[in-house]
C-alpha positions as CSV (number, residue, x, y, z in Angstrom):
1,X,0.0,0.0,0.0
2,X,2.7,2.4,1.1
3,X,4.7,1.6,-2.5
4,X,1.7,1.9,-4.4
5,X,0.9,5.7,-2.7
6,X,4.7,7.4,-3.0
7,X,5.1,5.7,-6.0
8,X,8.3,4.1,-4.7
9,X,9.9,0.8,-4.4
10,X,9.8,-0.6,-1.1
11,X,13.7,-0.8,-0.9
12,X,13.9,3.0,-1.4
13,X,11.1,3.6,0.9
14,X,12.5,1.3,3.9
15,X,16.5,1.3,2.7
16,X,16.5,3.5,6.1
17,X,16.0,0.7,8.1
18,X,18.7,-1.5,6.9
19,X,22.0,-1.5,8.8
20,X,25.0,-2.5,7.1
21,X,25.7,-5.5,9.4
22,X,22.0,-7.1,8.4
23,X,22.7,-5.9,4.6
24,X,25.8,-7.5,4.3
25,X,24.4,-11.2,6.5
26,X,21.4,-11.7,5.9
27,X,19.7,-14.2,7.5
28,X,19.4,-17.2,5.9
29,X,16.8,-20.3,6.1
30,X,18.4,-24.1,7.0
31,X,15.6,-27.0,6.4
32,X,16.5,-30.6,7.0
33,X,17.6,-32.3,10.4
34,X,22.0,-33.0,8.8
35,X,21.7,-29.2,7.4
36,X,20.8,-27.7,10.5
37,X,23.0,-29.7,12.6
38,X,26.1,-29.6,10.4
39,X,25.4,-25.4,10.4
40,X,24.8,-25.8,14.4
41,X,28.5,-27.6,14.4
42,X,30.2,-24.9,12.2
43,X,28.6,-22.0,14.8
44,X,30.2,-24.0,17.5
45,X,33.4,-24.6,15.8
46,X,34.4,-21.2,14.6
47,X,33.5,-19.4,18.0
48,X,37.0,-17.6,19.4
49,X,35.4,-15.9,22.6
50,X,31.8,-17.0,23.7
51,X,29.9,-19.8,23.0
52,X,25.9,-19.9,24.5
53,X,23.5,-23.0,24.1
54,X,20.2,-23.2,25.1
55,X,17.3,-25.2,24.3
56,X,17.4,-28.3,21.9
57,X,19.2,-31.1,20.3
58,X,19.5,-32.8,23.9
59,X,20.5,-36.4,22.2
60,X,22.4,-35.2,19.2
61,X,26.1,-36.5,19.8
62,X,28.1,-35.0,17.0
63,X,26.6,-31.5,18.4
64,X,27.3,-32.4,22.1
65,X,30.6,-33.7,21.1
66,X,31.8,-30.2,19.4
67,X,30.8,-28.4,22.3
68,X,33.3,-30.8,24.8
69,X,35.8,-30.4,22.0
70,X,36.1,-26.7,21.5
71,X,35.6,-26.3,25.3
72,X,38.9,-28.5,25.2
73,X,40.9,-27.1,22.9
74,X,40.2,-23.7,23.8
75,X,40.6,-22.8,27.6
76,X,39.8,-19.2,26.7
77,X,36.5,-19.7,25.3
78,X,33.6,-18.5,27.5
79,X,30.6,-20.8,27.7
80,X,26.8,-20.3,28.6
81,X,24.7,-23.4,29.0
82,X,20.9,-22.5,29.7
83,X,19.0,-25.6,30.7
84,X,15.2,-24.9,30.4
85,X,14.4,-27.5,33.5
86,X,16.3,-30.2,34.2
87,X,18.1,-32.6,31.9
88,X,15.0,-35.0,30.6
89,X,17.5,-37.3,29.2
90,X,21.0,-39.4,29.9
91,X,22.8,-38.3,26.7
92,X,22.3,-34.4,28.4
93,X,23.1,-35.3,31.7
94,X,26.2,-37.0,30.6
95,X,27.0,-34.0,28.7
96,X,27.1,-31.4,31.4
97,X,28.7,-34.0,33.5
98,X,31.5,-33.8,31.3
99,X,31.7,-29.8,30.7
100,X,32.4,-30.3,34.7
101,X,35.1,-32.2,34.2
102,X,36.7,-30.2,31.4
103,X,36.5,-26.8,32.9
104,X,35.9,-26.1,36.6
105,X,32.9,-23.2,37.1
106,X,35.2,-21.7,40.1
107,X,38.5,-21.2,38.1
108,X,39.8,-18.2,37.2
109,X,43.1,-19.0,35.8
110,X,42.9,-16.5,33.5
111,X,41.5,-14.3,35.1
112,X,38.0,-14.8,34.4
113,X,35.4,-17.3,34.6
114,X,34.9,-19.8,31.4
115,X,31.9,-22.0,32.5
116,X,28.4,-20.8,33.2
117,X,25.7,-23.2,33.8
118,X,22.1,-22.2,34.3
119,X,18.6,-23.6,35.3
120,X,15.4,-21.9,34.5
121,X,13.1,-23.5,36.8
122,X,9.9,-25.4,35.3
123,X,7.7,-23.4,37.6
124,X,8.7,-19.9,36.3
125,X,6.9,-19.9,33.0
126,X,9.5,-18.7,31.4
127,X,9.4,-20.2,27.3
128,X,12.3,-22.4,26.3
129,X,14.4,-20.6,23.7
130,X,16.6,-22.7,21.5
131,X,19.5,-21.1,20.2
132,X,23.5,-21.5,19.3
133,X,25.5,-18.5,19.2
134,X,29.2,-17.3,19.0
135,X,30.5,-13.6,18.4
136,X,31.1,-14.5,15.0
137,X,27.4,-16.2,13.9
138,X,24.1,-17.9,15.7
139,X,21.4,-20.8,14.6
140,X,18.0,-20.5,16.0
141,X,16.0,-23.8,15.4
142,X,12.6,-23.0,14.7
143,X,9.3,-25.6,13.9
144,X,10.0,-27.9,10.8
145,X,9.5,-26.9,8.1
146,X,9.0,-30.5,6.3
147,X,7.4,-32.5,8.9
148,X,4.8,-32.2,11.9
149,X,7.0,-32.9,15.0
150,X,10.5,-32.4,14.5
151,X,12.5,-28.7,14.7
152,X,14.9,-29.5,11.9
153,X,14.7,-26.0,10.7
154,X,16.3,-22.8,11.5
155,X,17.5,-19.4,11.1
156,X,21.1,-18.6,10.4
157,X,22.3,-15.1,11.7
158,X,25.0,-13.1,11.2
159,X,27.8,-11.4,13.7
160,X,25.3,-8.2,15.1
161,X,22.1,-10.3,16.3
162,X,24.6,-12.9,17.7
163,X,26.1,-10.4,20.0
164,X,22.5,-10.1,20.9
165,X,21.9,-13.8,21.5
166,X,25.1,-13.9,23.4
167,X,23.6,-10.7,25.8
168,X,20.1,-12.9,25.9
169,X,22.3,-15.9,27.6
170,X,24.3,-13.5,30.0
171,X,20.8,-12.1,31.2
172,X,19.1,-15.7,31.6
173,X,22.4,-17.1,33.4
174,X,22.0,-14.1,35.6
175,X,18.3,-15.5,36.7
176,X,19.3,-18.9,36.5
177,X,20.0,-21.7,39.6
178,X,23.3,-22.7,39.3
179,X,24.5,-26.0,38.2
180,X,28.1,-25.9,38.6
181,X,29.3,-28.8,40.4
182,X,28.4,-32.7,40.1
183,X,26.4,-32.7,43.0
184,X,24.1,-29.9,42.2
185,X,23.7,-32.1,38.5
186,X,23.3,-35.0,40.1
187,X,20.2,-33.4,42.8
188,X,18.5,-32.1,39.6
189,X,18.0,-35.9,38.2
190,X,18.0,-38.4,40.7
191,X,17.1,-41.3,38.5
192,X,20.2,-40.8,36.9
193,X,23.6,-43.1,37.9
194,X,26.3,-40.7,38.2
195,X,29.9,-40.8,36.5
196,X,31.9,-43.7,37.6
197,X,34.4,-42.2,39.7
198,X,38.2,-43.8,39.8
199,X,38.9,-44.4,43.5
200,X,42.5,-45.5,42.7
C-alpha cells in the first residue's frame, strides 16, 4: 500500500531501516535435520570468545561432542549453558557432567570465569528458547518446516544479532540456579547413575 501511494519501491522507501551489518548477512533459512546440525557444528566450531547453548538437540552426539571439543581445545573460550528445567535425558546429563570435568565453574586462571551453567526453573513460566551463538554467527531452530513434530529447521544469523543472542544468555544465566558442580547435576536428576568415579 505504502509503495503503491509514494510511488516508490519498497527498498527505497525502507533502505532507512537497513543497517549494514544485516545488509551484508542476511539471514538465511536451514531445512533438513544433517543441514541444521552440520550449520549448528560450524557455529560452534568457529566461535574464538563465547559460545551460548540453550534449548534443543539434547540427544544429538556430533553436536554435544563439538561443544566438549572446543571447550577443550580452547581454555579461553567463554561458555553459557541455559538448561530450560532439568536434563530429561541421559545423553544431556552426561553432557554437562563432562563440561564439569573439562572446565571447573570456580577457576579463574585467567582471570575470568569460562563456565556458566544455568537452570530456569519449570515453575517460572519462562518459554524455552533454543539457540546456538558465537561472536562470530548464531542458529535458532525454529518448527520444521518438512514435517509435523520435529525442529529440523532454523534461522542462520549473522555477527550483530549474535552479540545479541550472546547478551540474551548472559541475562538468563544471571536468573538462573546454578549448576556448577556434580552434585548440584546429580540433585536435579536423581534417576540418573552418576559418572563412575576412579577411586584408585
Amino acid at each position: 500500500m505504502l509503495t503503491a501511494y509514494y510511488g516508490r519501491p519498497s527498498e527505497e522507501l525502507f533502505a532507512h531501516q537497513d543497517t549494514t551489518e544485516i545488509a551484508a548477512n542476511p539471514p538465511q533459512l536451514v531445512v533438513g535435520p544433517r543441514d541444521l546440525r552440520d550449520t549448528m557444528v560450524g557455529v560452534v566450531r568457529r566461535a574464538q570468545q563465547h559460545l551460548a547453548v540453550a534449548g534443543s538437540r539434547s540427544r544429538d552426539s556430533t553436536y554435544l561432542n563439538a561443544i566438549e571439543e572446543v571447550l577443550t581445545n580452547r581454555p579461553e573460550l567463554v561458555h553459557y549453558r541455559l538448561l530450560f528445567g532439568p536434563p530429561r535425558n541421559s545423553p544431556l546429563h552426561d553432557h554437562i557432567s563432562r563440561l564439569l570435568h573439562i572446565r571447573d565453574p570456580q577457576d579463574r586462571s585467567l582471570g575470568m570465569k569460562t563456565l556458566h551453567i544455568g537452570l530456569i526453573d519449570d515453575e517460572r513460566d519462562m518459554p524455552e528458547r533454543f539457540f546456538c551463538a558465537s561472536e562470530r554467527a548464531a542458529v535458532v531452530p525454529i518448527p520444521s518446516l518438512t514435517s509435523a513434530y520435529g525442529f529440523d529447521s532454523g534461522v542462520v544469523l549473522g555477527p550483530q544479532a549474535a552479540e545479541r543472542l550472546l547478551d540474551h544468555a548472559r541475562q538468563c544465566y544471571a536468573a538462573a540456579e546454578r549448576v556448577e558442580d556434580p552434585a548440584a547435576l546429580h540433585a536435579l536428576s536423581p534417576t540418573f547413575t552418576p559418572p563412575h568415579q576412579d577411586t584408585a
